[in-house]
C-alpha positions in Angstrom: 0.0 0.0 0.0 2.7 2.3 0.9 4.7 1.6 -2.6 1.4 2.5 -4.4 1.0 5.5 -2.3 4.5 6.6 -3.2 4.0 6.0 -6.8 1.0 8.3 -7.0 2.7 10.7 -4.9 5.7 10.9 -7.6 3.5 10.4 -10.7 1.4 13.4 -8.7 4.7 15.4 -8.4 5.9 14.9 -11.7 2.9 16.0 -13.6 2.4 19.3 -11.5 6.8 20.2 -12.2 5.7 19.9 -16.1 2.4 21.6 -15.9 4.2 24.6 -14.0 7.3 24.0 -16.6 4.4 24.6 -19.3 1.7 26.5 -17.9 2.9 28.3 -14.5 6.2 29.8 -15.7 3.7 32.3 -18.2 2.0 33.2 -15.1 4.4 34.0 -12.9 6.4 36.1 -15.4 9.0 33.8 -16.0 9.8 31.1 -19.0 7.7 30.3 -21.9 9.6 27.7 -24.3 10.0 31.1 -26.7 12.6 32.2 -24.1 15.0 29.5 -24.7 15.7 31.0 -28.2 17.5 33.5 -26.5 20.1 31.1 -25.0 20.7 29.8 -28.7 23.1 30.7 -31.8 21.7 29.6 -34.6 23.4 27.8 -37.5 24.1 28.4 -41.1 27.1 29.0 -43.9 28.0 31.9 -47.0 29.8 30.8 -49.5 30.7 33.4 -52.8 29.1 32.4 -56.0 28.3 33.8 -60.2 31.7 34.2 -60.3 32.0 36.7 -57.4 29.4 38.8 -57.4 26.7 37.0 -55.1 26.9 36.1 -51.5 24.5 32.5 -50.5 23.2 32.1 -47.1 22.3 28.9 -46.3 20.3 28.2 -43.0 19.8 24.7 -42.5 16.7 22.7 -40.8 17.3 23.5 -37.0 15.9 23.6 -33.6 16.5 25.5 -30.6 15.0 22.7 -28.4 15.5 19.7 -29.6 12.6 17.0 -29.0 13.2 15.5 -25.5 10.8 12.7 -23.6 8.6 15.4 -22.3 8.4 18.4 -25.3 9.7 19.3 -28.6 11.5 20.3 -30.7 11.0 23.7 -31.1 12.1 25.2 -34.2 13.1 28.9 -34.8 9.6 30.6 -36.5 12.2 33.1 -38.6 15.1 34.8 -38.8 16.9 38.4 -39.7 19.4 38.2 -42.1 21.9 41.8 -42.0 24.6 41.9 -44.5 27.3 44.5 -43.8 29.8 45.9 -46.3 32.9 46.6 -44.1 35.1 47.0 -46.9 36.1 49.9 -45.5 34.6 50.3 -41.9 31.3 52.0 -43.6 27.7 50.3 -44.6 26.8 51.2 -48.6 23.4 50.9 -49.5 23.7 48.7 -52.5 20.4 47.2 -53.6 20.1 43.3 -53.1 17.2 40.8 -52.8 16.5 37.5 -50.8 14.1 36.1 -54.0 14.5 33.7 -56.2 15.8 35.4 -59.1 18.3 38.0 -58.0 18.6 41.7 -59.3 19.8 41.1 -62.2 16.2 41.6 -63.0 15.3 45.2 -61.6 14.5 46.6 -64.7 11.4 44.5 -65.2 8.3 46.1 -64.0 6.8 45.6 -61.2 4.1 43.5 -60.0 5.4 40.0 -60.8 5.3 39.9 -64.4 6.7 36.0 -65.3 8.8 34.2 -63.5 11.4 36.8 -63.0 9.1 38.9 -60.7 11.4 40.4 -57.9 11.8 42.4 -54.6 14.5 45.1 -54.8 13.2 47.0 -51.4 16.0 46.2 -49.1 19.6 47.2 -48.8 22.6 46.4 -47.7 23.3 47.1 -44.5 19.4 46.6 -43.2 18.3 44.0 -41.3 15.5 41.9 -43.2 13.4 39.9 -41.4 12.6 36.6 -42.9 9.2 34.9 -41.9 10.0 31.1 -42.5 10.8 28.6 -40.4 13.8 26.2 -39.1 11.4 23.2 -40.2 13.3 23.4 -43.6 16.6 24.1 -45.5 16.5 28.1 -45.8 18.5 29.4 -49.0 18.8 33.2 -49.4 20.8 35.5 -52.0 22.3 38.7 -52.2 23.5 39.9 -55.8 25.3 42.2 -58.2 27.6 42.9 -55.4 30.7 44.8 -55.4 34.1 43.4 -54.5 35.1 43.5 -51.1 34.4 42.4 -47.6 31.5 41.4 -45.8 29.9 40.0 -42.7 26.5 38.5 -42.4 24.8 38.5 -39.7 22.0 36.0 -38.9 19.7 35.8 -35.7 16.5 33.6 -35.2 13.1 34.5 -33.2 11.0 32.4 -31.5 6.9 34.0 -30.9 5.9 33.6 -27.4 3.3 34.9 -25.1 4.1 36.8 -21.1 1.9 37.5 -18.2 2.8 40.0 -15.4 1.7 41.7 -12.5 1.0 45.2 -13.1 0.5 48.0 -10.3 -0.9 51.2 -10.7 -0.2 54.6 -8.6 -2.7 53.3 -5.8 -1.1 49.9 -5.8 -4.1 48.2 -7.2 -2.8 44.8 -9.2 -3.7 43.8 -12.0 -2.7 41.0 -14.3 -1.7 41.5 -17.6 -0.9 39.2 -20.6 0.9 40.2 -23.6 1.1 38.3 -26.8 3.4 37.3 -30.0 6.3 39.0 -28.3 9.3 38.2 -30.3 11.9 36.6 -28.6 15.6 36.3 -30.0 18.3 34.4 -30.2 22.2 35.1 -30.4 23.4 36.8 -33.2 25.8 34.3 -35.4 28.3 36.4 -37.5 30.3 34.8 -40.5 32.9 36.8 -42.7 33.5 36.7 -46.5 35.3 38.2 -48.8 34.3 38.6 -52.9 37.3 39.1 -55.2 37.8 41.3 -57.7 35.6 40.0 -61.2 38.1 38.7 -64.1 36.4 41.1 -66.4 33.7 43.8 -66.3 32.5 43.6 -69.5 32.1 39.7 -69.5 28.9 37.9 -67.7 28.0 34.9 -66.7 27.3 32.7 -69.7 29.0 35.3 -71.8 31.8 34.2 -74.3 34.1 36.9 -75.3 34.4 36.1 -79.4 31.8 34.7 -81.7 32.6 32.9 -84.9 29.0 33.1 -86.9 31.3 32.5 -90.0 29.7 29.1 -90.8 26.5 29.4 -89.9 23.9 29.1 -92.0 19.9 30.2 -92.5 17.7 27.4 -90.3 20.8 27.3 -87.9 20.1 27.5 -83.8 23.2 29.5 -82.6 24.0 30.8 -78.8 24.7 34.5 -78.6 24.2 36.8 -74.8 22.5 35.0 -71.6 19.2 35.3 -69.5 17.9 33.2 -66.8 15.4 30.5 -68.2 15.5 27.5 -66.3 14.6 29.7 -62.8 17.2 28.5 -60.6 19.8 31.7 -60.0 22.2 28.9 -57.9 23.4 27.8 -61.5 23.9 31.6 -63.2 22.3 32.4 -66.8 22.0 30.3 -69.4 22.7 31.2 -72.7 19.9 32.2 -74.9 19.2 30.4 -78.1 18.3 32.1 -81.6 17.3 30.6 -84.7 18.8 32.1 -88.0 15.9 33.5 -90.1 17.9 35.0 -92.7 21.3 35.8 -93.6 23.4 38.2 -95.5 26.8 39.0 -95.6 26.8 42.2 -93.7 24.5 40.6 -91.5 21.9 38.0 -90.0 18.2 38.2 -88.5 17.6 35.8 -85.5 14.8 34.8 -83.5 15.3 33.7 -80.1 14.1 29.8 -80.1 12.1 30.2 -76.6 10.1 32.7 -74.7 12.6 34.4 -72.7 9.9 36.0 -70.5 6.4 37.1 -70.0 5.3 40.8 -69.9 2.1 43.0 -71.3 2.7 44.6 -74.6 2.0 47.6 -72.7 1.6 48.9 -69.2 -1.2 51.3 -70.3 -5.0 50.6 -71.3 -5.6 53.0 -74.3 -4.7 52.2 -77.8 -1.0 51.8 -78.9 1.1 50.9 -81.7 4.2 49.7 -81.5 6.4 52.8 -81.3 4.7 53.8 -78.0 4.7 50.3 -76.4 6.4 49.7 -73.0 6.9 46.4 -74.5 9.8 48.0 -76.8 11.1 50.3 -74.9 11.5 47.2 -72.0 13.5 45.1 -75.1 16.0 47.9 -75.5 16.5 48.9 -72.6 16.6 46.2 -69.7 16.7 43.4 -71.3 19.2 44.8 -74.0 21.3 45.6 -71.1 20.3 42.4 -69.0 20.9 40.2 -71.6 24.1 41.3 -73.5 27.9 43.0 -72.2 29.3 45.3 -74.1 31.2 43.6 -76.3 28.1 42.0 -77.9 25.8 44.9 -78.0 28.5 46.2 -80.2 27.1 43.2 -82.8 23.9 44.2 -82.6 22.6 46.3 -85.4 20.4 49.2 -85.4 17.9 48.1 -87.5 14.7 50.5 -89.3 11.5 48.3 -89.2 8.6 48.9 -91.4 5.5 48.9 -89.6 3.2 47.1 -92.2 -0.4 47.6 -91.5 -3.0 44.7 -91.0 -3.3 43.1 -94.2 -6.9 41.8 -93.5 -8.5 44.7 -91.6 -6.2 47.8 -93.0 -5.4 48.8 -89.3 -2.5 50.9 -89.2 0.7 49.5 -86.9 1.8 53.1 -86.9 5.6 54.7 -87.8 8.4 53.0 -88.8 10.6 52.7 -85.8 14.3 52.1 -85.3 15.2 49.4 -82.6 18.1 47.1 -82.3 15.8 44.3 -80.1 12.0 43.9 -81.7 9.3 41.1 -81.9 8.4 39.6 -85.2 5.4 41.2 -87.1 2.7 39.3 -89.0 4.5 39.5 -92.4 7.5 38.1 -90.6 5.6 34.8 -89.1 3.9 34.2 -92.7 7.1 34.3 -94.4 7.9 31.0 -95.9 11.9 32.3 -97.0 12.3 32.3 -93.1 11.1 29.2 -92.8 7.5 29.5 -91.7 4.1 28.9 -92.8 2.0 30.6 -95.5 -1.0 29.3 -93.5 -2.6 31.4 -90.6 -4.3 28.3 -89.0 -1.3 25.4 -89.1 0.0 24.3 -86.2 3.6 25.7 -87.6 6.4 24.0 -85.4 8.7 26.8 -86.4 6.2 29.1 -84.6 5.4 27.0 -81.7 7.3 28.4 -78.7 8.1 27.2 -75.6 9.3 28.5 -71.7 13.2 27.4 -71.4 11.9 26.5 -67.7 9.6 23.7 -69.4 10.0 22.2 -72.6 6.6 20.6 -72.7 4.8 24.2 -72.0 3.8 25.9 -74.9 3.6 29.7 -75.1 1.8 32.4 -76.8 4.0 35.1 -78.1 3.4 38.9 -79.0 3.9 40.4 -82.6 3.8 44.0 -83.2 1.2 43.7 -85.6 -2.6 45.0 -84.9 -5.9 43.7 -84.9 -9.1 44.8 -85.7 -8.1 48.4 -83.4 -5.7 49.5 -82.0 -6.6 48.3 -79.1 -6.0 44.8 -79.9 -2.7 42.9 -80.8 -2.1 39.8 -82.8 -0.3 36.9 -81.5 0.9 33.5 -81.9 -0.9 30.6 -80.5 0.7 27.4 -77.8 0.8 25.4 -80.8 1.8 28.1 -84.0 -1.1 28.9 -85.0 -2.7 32.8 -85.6 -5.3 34.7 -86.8 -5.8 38.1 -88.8 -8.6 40.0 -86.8 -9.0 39.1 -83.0 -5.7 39.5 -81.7 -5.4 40.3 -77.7 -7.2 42.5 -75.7 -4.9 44.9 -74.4 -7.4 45.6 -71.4 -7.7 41.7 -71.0 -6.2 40.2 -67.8 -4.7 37.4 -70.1 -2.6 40.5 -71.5 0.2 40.0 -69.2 0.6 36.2 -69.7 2.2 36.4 -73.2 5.2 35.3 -73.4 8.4 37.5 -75.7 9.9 36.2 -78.0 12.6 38.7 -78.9 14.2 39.4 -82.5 17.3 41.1 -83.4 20.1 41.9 -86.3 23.4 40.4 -85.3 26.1 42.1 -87.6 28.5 39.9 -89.7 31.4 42.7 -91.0 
């Protein structure tokens, strides 16, 4: 009788110590589990990577409790990633971004346009506070950095909850309960240092000479880079072109994917092509996104003729001058090119596809009119167009096109 008693009396004991360890600490103004964080450092590594010019953080799966017989584990519910430039003993305010794709891409418009959407509001030298948890692997990445030196600075926070007595001016108590307080951990610090880059002028994915010498009309050829595949970790990839045409001064290319998705124009009144945002984004950021120096200097300056709508006489507008374009209606009927006469085929030479999935087929902008202004034609997932319809530049589908971009490489 006296063994049971003790049994009850330390099975008794036992559960009141973890009900006070769970419940009574909250009360009485002490621990809550959240508090532990703040005897923790958490874990993770930087390495340097595109060849110098981007920092990775990696934060692996981690717990600042681990599971015990009792509780657990507990895992970190974010974390605040600093990077500091202490090249020399000051903080620059260089743009970066924790997102998928890097800033390479801050030229794009806002609002998440393809898969390249992006998040260029923090700096260098500001803390940003990350709201995912230690239940995973964490990757984060800061790019187009300068050379020089760097510390990152990581910390991880833990949401908890804290009662306390409070008394007023005539000593009246009163309990009071506060909740999602943030509790944090120790800050981990790791050092690194990014060289100088081999060369300015030359990307990743660049090469520094091209040979187009033997190429001929039908060819595919690789000429500048642009992220397709959507993983940064690897760099660019270079873009492919097919040869439409070619000359001896010179040779009209197509590029063989949709390199991105964007509107053919950020406004919703009537356009032509000369007043697109869809043109003026070609040649200017992904001219300079795409291309270094060196090849931009290949690229010709080309006059395009704006051919009205054969079949409903709608004007495209003035002849422009552009070195980076989109194909017109004339172009994508031309069978010396290699395409279709027909409107309605299924044209394989037409059909487009994302370089981030070879088995998703894309529509793709011309810069050829419908039936109004208002209205541009396109090409269909599987090659296939129409005269009249064309896209609605109102339509919420307007921003899902993919671009196909066009351009004169020059030969002498």
């Amino acid at each position: 009788m006296k063994t049971i008693k003790k049994s009850v009396a330390f099975l008794l004991v036992a559960f009141l110590a973890f009900y006070a360890f769970e419940n009574v600490g909250v009360n009485a103004g002490a621990f809550t589990e959240a508090e532990y964080i703040g005897e923790y450092t958490p874990e993770f590594k930087v390495e340097a990577m595109m060849d110098n010019t981007a920092i990775k953080v990696t934060i692996p799966k981690q717990a600042y409790i681990k599971k015990t017989n009792y509780f657990g584990p507990y895992y970190p519910q974010g974390y605040e990633i600093t990077l500091l430039d202490v090249s020399d003993d000051t903080v620059n305010t260089q743009e970066f971004t924790d997102s998928l794709y890097g800033t390479y891409y801050n030229n794009i418009p806002k609002g998440g346009y393809g898969p390249y959407g992006i998040n260029t509001d923090s700096k260098v030298g500001k803390a940003q506070v990350i709201q995912e948890d230690g239940t995973k692997d964490r990757t984060y990445v800061y790019t187009d950095l300068d050379p020089g030196k760097y510390v990152v600075r990581l910390r991880a926070y833990a949401i908890g909850d804290f009662e306390y007595m409070y008394i007023d001016k005539d000593g009246n108590e009163e309990y009071r309960y506060d909740t999602g307080i943030k509790y944090w951990s120790v800050a981990a610090e790791e050092k690194i240092s990014l060289n100088e880059k081999k060369s300015a002028e030359i990307k990743i994915g660049y090469k520094k000479k091209y040979d187009f010498s033997k190429v001929k009309k039908g060819d595919t050829i690789k000429f500048g880079s642009y992220e397709q595949d959507g993983n940064i970790m690897n760099g660019r990839e270079p873009i492919e072109w097919i040869v439409l045409e070619k000359t001896k001064k010179q040779m009209l290319v197509v590029s063989k994917n949709n390199l991105d998705k964007l509107p053919y124009n950020s406004g919703r009144d009537p356009v032509t092509w000369a007043d697109s945002s869809l043109r003026l984004w070609l040649n200017d950021s992904f001219y300079n996104a795409a291309f270094n120096k060196s090849e931009q200097k290949l690229i010709s300056l080309t006059t395009l003729k704006n051919k009205a709508n054969p079949s409903t006489g709608v004007s495209a507008g003035k002849n422009t001058k552009d070195k980076v374009f989109v194909l017109s209606l004339q172009d994508v009927t031309n069978s010396s090119y290699g395409f279709s006469k027909k409107i309605l085929t299924h044209d394989a030479m037409r059909r487009s596809v994302y370089g981030f999935d070879e088995n998703l087929g894309g529509r793709w902008w011309l810069r050829t009119p419908a039936y109004d202004q208002s209205h541009v034609l396109f090409v269909g997932s599987e090659g296939g167009l129409e005269y009249e319809y064309g896209m609605s530049l109102t339509s919420w589908s307007a921003s899902s096109l993919g671009v196909r971009p066009a351009l004169y490489i020059k030969l002498k």
